[in-house]
PAPA-445770 format. One record per residue (C-alpha): residue in three letters; x, y, z; residue number from 1. Coordinates in steps of 0.05 Angstrom, whole numbers, plus 32768, in hexadecimal, padded with zeros to 4 digits. Layout:
BEGIN
 code   xx   yy   zz pos
  ALA    X    Y    Z NUM
...
//
This chain:
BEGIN
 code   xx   yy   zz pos
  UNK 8000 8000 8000   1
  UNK 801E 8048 7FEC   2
  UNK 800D 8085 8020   3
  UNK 7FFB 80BC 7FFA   4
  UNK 8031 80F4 801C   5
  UNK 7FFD 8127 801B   6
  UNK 7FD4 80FB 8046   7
  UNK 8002 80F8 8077   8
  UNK 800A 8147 807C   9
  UNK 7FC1 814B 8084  10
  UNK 7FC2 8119 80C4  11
  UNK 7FEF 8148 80E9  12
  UNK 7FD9 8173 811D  13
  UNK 8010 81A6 810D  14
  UNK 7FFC 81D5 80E2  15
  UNK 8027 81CE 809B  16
  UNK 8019 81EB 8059  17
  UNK 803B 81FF 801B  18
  UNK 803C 8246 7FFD  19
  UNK 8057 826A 7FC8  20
  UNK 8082 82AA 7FC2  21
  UNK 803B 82DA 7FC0  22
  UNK 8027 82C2 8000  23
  UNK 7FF1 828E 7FE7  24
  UNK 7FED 8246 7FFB  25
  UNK 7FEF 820F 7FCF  26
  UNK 7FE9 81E2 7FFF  27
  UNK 7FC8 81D8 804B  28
  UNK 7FC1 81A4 8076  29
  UNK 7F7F 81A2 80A5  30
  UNK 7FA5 81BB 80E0  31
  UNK 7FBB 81F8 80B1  32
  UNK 7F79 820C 809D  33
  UNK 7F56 8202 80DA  34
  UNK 7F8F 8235 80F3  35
  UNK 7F85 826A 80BB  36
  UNK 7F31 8264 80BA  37
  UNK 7F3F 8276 8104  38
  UNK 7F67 82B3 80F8  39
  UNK 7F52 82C7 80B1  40
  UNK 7F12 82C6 8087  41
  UNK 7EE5 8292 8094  42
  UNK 7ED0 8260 805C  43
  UNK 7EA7 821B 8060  44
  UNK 7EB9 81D5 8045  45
  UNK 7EF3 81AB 803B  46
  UNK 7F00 81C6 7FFA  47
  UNK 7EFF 8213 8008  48
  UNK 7F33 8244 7FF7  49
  UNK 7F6D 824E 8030  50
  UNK 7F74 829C 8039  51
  UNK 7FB5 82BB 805C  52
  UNK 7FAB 82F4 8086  53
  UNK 7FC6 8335 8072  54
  UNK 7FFA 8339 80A9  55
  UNK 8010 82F1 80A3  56
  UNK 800E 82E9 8053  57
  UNK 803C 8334 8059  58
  UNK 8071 8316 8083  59
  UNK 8073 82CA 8055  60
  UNK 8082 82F3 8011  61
  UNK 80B1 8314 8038  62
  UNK 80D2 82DE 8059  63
  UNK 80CF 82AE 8018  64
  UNK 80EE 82EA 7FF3  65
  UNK 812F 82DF 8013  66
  UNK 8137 8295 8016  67
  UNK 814D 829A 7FCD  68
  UNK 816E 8253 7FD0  69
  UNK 8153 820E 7FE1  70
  UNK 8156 81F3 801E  71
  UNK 8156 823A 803F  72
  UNK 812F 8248 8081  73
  UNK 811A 8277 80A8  74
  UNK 80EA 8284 80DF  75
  UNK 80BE 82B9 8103  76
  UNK 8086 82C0 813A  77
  UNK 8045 82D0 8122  78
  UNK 7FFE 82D9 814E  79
  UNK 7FB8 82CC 813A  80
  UNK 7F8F 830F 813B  81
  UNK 7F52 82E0 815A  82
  UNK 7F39 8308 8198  83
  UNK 7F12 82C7 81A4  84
  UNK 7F52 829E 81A2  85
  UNK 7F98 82C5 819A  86
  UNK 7FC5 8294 818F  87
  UNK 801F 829C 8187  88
  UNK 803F 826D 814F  89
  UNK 808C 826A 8136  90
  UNK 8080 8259 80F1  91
  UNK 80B7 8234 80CE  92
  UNK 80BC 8242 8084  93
  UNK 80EF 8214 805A  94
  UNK 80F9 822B 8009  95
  UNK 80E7 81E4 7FED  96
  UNK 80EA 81EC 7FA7  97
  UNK 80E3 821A 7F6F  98
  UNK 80AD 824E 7F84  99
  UNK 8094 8221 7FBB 100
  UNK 80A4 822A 8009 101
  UNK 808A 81ED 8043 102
  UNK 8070 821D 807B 103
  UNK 8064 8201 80C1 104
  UNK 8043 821B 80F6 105
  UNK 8066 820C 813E 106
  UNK 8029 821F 8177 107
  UNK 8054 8249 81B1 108
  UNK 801E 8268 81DB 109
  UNK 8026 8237 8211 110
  UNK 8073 8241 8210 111
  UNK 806C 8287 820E 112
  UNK 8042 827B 8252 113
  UNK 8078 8253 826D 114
  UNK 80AD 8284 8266 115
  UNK 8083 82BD 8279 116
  UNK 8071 82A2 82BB 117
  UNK 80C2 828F 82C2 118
  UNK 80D4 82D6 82B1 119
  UNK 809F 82EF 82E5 120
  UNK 80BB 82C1 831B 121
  UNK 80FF 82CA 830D 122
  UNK 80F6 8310 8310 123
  UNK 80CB 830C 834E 124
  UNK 810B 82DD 836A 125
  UNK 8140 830B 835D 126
  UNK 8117 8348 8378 127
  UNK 8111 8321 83B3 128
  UNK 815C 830E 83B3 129
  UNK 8177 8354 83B1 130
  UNK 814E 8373 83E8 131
  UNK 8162 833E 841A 132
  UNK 81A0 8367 842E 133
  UNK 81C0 8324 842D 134
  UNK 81F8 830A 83FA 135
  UNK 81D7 82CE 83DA 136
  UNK 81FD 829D 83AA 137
  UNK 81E7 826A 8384 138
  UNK 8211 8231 837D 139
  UNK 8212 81F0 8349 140
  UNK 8229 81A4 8361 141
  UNK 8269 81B2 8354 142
  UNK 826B 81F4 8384 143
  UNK 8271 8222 833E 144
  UNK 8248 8263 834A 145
  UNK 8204 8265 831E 146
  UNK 81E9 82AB 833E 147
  UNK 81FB 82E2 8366 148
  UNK 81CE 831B 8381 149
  UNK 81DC 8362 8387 150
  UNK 81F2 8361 83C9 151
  UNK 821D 8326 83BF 152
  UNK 8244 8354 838C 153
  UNK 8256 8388 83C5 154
  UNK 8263 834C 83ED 155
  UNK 8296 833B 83B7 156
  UNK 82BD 8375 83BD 157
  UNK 82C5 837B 8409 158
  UNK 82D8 8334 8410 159
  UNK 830E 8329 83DC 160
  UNK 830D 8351 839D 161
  UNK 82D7 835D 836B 162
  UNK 82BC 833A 8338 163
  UNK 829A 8343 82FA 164
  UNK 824F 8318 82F1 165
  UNK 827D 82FE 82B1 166
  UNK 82B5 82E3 82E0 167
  UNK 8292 82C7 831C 168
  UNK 825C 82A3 82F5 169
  UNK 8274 825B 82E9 170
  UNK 82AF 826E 8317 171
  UNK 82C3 8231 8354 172
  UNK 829D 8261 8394 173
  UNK 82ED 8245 83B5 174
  UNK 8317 826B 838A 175
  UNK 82DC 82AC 8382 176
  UNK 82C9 82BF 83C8 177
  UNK 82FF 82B8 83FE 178
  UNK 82D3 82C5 8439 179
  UNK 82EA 8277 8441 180
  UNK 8322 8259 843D 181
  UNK 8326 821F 8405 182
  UNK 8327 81E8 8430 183
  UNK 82EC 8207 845E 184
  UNK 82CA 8204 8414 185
  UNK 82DE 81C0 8417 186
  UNK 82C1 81B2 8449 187
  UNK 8282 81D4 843A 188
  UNK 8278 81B3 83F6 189
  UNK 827E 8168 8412 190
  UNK 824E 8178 8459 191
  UNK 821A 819A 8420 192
  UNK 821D 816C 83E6 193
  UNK 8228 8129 8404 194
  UNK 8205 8137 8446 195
  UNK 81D6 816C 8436 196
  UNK 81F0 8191 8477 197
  UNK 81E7 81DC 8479 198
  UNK 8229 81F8 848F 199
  UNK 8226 8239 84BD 200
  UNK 826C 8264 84CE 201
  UNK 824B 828E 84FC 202
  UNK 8285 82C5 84FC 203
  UNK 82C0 82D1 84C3 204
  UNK 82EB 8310 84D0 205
  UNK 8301 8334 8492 206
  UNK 8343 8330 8490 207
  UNK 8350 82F7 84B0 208
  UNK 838D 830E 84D3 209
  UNK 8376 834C 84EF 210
  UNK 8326 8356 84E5 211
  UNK 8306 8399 84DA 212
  UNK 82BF 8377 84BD 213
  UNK 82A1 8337 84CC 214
  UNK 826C 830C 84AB 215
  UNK 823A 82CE 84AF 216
  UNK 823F 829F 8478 217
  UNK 8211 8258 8470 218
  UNK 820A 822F 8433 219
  UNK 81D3 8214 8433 220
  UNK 81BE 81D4 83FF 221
  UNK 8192 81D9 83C5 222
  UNK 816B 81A4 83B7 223
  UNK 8146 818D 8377 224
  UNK 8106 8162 8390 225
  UNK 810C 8146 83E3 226
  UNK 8153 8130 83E2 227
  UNK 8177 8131 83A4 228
  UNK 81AC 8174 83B0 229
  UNK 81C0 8197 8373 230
  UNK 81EF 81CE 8386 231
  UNK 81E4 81F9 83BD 232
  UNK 81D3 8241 83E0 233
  UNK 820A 8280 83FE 234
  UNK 81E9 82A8 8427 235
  UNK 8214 82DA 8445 236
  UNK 8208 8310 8480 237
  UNK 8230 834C 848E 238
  UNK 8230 8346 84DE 239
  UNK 8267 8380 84E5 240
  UNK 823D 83B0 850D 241
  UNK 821D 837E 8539 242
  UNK 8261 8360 854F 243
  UNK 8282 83A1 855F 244
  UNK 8234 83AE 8582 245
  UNK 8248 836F 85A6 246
  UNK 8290 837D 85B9 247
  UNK 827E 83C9 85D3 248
  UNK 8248 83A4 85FF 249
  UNK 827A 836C 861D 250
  UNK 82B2 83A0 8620 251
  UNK 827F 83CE 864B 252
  UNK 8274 8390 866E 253
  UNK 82B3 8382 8686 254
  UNK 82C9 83C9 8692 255
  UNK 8287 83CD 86C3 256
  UNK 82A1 8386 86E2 257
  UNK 82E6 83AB 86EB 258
  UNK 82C3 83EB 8707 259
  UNK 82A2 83C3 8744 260
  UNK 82EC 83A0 874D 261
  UNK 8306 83EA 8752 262
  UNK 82D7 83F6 878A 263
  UNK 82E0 83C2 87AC 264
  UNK 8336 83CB 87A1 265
  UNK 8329 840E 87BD 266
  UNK 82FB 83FC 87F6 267
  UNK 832D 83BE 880F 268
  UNK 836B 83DC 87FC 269
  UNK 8363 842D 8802 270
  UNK 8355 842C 884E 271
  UNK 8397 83FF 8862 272
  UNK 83C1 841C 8838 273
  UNK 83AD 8465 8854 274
  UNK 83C3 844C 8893 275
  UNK 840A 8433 887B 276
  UNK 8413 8469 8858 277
  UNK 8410 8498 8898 278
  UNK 8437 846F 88C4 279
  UNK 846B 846B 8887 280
  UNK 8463 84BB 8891 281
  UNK 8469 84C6 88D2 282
  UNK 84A8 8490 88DA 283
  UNK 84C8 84B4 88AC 284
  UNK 84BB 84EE 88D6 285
  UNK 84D4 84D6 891F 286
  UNK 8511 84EF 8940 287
  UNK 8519 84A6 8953 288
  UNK 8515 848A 891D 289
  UNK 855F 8478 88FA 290
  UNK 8576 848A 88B1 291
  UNK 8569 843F 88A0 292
  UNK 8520 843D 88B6 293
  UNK 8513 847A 8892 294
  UNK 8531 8457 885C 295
  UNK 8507 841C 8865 296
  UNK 84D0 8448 8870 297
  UNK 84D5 8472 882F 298
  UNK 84CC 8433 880B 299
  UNK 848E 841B 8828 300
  UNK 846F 8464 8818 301
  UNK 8481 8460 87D0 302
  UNK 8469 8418 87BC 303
  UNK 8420 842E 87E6 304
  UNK 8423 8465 87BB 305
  UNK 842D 8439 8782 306
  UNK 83F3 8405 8798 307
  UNK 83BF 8449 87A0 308
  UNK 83D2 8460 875B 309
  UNK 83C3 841B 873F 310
  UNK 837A 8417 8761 311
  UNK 8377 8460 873B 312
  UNK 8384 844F 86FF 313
  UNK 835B 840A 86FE 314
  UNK 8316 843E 8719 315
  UNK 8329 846D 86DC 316
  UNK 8336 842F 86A2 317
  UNK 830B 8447 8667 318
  UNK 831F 840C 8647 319
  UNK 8338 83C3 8641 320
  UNK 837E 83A8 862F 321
  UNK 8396 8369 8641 322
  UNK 83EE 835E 8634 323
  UNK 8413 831E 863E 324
  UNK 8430 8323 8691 325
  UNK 845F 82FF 8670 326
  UNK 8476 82E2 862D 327
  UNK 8445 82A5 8620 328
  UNK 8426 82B2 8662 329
  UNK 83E8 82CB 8677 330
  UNK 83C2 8307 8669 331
  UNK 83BB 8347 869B 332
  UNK 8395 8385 868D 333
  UNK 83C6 83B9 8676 334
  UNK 83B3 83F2 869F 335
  UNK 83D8 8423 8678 336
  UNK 83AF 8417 863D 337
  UNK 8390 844B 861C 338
  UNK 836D 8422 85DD 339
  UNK 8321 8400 85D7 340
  UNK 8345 83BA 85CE 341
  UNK 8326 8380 85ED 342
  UNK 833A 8353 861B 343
  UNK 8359 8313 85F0 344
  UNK 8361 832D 85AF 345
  UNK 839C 834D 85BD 346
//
């Protein structure tokens, strides 16, 4: 048995047709003029004339009159003028022979949908993303950044250098943002992948070896249905201003907890020390008393004086320092110190 090809076009729910270089079809399957009767001029019966409309026929002469050779294609998007059904087709056109061009019609409208609704979400998404006040980064399985946000990009700069959206997309997140160190990545990338931890470093000072800002960083992994992880999620959190917040409160703290050891110095040791230091005076003082006890004496006057100028300076300490008492040893509070240091990060 021999198909008839022409039978076969008509069977096709795509529409398909065949037109010449004015625009006019020569050929239609069912799909193509239930199309065009839909858009165009409205006939009845099997047998009735296919008509164009204005707008399409206008842009097939015009297409067909540059696909000069055979075999040539092009395409463009065309929509029905139907208020009742408004419809958005690419339409392929192919130069088939001679005068003769194979037109099909490629139905979009839900596509366009699709990729509507994307755009609006996506755009939704990244408004959403760049009014968190939070760097975000968007990470694939192999820890290669697929997305920054806007603050992520300041982020960039404070933390390490910046970057261009051309050079950190696709770039390793290890070798991009140095806010960890590569094995802490490491380390990161194995707890999140394999076992879809979220990893939390509560506090990284910028630079590491003497810190002037500090941050929050967790990565945090993506997953593509309820356990399958695909890459995974940066968020980052400038914590600079609460952690200096932090360290003003627990350095008032401790200068308070020094203040009430001051009055209590002064109450125990202020009173006794009055006393020595008059009978120191008034030894010094007696015709009895020999050039060696005055000696003796003098001595005992200066190191009281020394022990009231140290409960002085410990009730007027403005701030903390702590030194080495000595080298490797422990710490003391300097009480010649006249910085806002802390005690133990010195």
């Amino acid at each position: 048995m021999t198909l008839d090809p022409s039978d076969i076009l008509a069977s096709l729910s795509q529409p398909l047709g065949v037109v010449n270089a004015r625009g006019d079809v020569e050929y239609a399957n069912q799909a193509l003029r239930d199309l065009l009767r839909l858009s165009g001029a409205r006939s009845s019966g099997p047998a009735a004339p296919v008509r164009v409309p204005p707008g399409l026929a206008a842009r097939l002469v015009k297409i067909c009159g540059r696909l000069r050779s055979v075999g040539l294609r092009a395409r463009f998007r065309w929509t029905t003028d139907d208020r009742r059904a408004v419809e958005t087709f690419d339409v392929h056109v192919t130069h088939a022979r001679d005068n003769l061009f194979v037109v099909v019609f490629e139905h979009i409208s839900e596509t366009i949908e699709i990729e509507e609704a994307a755009r609006r979400t996506r755009s939704y998404l990244d408004g959403v993303l760049n009014s968190l006040d939070l760097g975000v980064i968007g990470l694939d399985d192999r820890f290669n950044i697929t997305f920054v946000n806007r603050d992520q990009a300041r982020l960039f700069a404070c933390t390490g250098g910046e970057h261009s959206l051309v050079e950190v997309i696709g770039a390793a997140v290890a070798s991009t943002y140095p806010l960890l160190t590569a094995a802490q990545w490491q380390d990161a990338y194995e707890r999140v992948l394999v076992g879809r931890e979220v990893v939390t470093h509560s506090r990284v000072g910028v630079p590491a070896d003497r810190a002037e800002s500090f941050y929050a960083l967790s990565v945090v992994p993506l997953l593509e249905g309820p356990s399958r992880v695909i890459g995974g999620v940066v968020v980052t959190e400038d914590i600079t201003r609460l952690v200096r917040l932090e360290d003003q409160l627990r350095e008032r703290e401790r200068l308070g907890l020094v203040g009430q050891i001051a009055i209590a110095l002064n109450h125990e040791i202020n009173n006794p020390l009055t006393a020595i230091l008059g009978v120191a005076e008034m030894s010094q003082q007696s015709d009895t008393a020999n050039d060696a006890a005055r000696q003796a004496m003098a001595k005992i006057e200066k190191q009281a004086l020394r022990i009231a100028d140290v409960t002085r300076r410990l009730r007027k300490l403005e701030s903390i320092r702590v030194v080495e008492y000595f080298k490797n040893g422990p710490l003391m509070i300097d009480l010649n110190a006249d910085g806002h240091l802390i005690p133990g990060e010195d």
